[in-house]
C-alpha positions as CSV (number, residue, x, y, z in Angstrom):
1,X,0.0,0.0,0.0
2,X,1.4,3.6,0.4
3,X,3.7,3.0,3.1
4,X,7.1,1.6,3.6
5,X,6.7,-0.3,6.6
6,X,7.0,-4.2,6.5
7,X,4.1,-6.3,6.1
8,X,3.7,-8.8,8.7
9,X,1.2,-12.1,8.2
10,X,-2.0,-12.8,9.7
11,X,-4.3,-10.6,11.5
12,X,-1.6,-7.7,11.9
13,X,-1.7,-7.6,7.8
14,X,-5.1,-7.5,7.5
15,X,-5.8,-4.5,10.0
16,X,-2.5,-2.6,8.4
17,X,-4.4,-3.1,5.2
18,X,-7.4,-1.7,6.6
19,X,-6.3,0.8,7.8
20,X,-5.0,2.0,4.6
21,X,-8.1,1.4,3.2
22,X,-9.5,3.2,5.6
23,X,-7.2,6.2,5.0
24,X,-7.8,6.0,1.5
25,X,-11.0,6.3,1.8
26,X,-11.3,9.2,3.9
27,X,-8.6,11.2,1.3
28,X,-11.5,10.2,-1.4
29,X,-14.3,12.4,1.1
30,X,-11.9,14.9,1.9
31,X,-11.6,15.9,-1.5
32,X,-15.3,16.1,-2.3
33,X,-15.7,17.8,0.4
34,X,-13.6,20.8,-0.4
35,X,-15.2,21.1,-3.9
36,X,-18.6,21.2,-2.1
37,X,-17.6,24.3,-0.2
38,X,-15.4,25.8,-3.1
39,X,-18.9,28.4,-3.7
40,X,-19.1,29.5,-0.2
41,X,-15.6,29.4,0.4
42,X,-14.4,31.5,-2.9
43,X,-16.7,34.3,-1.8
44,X,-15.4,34.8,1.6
45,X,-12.7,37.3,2.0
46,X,-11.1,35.8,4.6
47,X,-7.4,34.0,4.8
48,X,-7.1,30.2,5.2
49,X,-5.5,31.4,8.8
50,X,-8.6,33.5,9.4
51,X,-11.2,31.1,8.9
52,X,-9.5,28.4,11.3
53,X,-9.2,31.0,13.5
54,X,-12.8,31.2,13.4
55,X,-13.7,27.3,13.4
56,X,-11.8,27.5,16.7
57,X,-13.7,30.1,18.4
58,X,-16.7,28.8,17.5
59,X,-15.7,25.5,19.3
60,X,-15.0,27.3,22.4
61,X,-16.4,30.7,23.5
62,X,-13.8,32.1,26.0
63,X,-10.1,32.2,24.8
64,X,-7.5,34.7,24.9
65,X,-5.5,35.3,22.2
66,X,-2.3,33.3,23.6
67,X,-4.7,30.6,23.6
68,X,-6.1,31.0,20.1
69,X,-2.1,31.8,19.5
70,X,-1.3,28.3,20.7
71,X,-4.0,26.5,19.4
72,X,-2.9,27.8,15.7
73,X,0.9,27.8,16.3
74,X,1.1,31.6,16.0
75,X,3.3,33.4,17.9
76,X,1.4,35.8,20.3
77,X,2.1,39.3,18.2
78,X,1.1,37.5,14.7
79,X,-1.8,36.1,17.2
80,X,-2.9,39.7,17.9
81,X,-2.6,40.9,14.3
82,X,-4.7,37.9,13.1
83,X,-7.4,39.0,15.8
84,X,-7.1,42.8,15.2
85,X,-8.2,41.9,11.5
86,X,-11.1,39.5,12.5
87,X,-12.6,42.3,14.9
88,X,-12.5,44.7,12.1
89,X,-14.1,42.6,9.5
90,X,-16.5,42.3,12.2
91,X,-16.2,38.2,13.2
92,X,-14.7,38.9,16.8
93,X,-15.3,41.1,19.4
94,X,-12.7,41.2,22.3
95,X,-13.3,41.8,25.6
96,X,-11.0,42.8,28.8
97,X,-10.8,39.8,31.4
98,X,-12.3,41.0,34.6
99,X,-10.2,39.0,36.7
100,X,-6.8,39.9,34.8
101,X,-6.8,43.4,32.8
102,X,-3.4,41.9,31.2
103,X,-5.4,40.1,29.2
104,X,-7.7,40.1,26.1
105,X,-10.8,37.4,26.0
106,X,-12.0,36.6,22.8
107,X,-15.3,35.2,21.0
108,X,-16.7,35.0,18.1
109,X,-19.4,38.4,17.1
110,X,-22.9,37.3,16.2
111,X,-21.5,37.9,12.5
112,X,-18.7,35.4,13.2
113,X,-21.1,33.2,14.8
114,X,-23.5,33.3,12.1
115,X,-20.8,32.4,9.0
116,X,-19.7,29.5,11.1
117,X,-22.5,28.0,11.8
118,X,-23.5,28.6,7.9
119,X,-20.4,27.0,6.7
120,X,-20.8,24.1,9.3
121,X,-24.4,23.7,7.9
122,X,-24.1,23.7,4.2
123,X,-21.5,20.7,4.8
124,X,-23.8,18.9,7.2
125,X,-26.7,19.4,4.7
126,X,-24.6,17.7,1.7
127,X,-23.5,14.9,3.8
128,X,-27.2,14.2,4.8
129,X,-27.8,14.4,1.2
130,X,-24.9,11.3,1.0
131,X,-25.9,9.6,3.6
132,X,-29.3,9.0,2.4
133,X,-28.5,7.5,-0.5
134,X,-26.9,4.9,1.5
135,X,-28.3,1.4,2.7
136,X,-29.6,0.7,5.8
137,X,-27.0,-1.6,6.5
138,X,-24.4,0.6,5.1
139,X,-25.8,4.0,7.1
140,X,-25.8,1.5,10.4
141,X,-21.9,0.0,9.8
142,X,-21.0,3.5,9.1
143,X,-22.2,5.1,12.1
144,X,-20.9,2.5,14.4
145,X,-17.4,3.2,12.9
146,X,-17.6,7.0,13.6
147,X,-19.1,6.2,16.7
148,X,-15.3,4.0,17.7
149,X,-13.4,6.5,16.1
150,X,-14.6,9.1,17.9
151,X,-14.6,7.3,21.1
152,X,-10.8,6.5,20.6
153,X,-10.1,10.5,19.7
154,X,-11.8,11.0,23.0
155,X,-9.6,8.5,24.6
156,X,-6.3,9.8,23.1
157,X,-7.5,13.5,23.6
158,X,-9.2,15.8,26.4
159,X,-11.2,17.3,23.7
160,X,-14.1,19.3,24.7
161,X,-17.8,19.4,22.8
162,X,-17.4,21.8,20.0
163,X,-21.2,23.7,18.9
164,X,-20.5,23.5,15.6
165,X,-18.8,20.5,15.2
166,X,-21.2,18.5,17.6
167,X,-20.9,17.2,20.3
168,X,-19.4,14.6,22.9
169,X,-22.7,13.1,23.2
170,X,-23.4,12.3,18.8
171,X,-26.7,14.0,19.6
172,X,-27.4,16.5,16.6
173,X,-26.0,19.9,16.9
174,X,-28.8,22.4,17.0
């Protein structure tokens, strides 16, 4: 397959090979799944930078920016600048901490807020589309494999519930 490690026998061969299948496979969606957002996506006048900067935010309502800085890999000043330009597009608002004047909290504006959760949508709309043209059997093996992966992310990660993402639970998003 596309890797340079030995193949062993048995059972070890057979899940190395699934899991390149696997991978595969989830290259295959990744790629249709940028084309179905190339429309909203090409409109925006946003940076690639900008918009995860956004995705973040919307996952988490209070950060600072040496958080968001952090989460990003930014160092704090390019941080700042990043967040200066999102507040004057109008998709952050900042906010001095109460507790600690040194610092800035950050959150996404009801604008910011809004294109999130719009972007988030469309995607979860197109994928409902795909799903339903799946089997029953299909739709059921499928969701019991997203259900493990994401139950071994959780395992490996303390990742919190994200609004638009979904949730910890697998219940719906609202």
């Amino acid at each position: 397959m596309g890797h340079d490690r030995q193949r062993g026998t048995g059972a070890a061969a057979i899940e190395a090979d699934l899991i390149d299948e696997t991978l595969a496979a989830h290259e295959a969606m990744s790629h249709i799944s940028l084309a179905w957002h190339t429309p909203e996506w090409l409109e925006l006048e946003l940076s690639t930078t900008q918009l995860k900067a956004l995705f973040v935010l919307g996952c988490d309502p209070s950060f600072t920016v040496g958080q968001l800085a952090r989460k990003l890999g930014l160092a704090k000043p390019a941080a700042s600048i990043l967040v200066d330009k999102l507040v004057q597009a109008g998709y952050v608002e900042r906010t001095e901490d109460v507790e600690d004047r040194r610092r800035t909290n950050i959150r996404l504006s009801p604008t910011g807020d809004d294109l999130v959760r719009r972007l988030t949508l469309i995607k979860r709309e197109q994928m409902r589309l795909l799903l339903a043209r799946l089997s029953p059997a299909d739709l059921r093996a499928l969701c019991k494999g997203l259900r493990a992966l994401a139950s071994a992310a959780r395992q490996d990660s303390a990742a919190a519930a994200c609004a638009p993402c979904g949730n910890e639970s697998g219940e719906p998003i609202r």
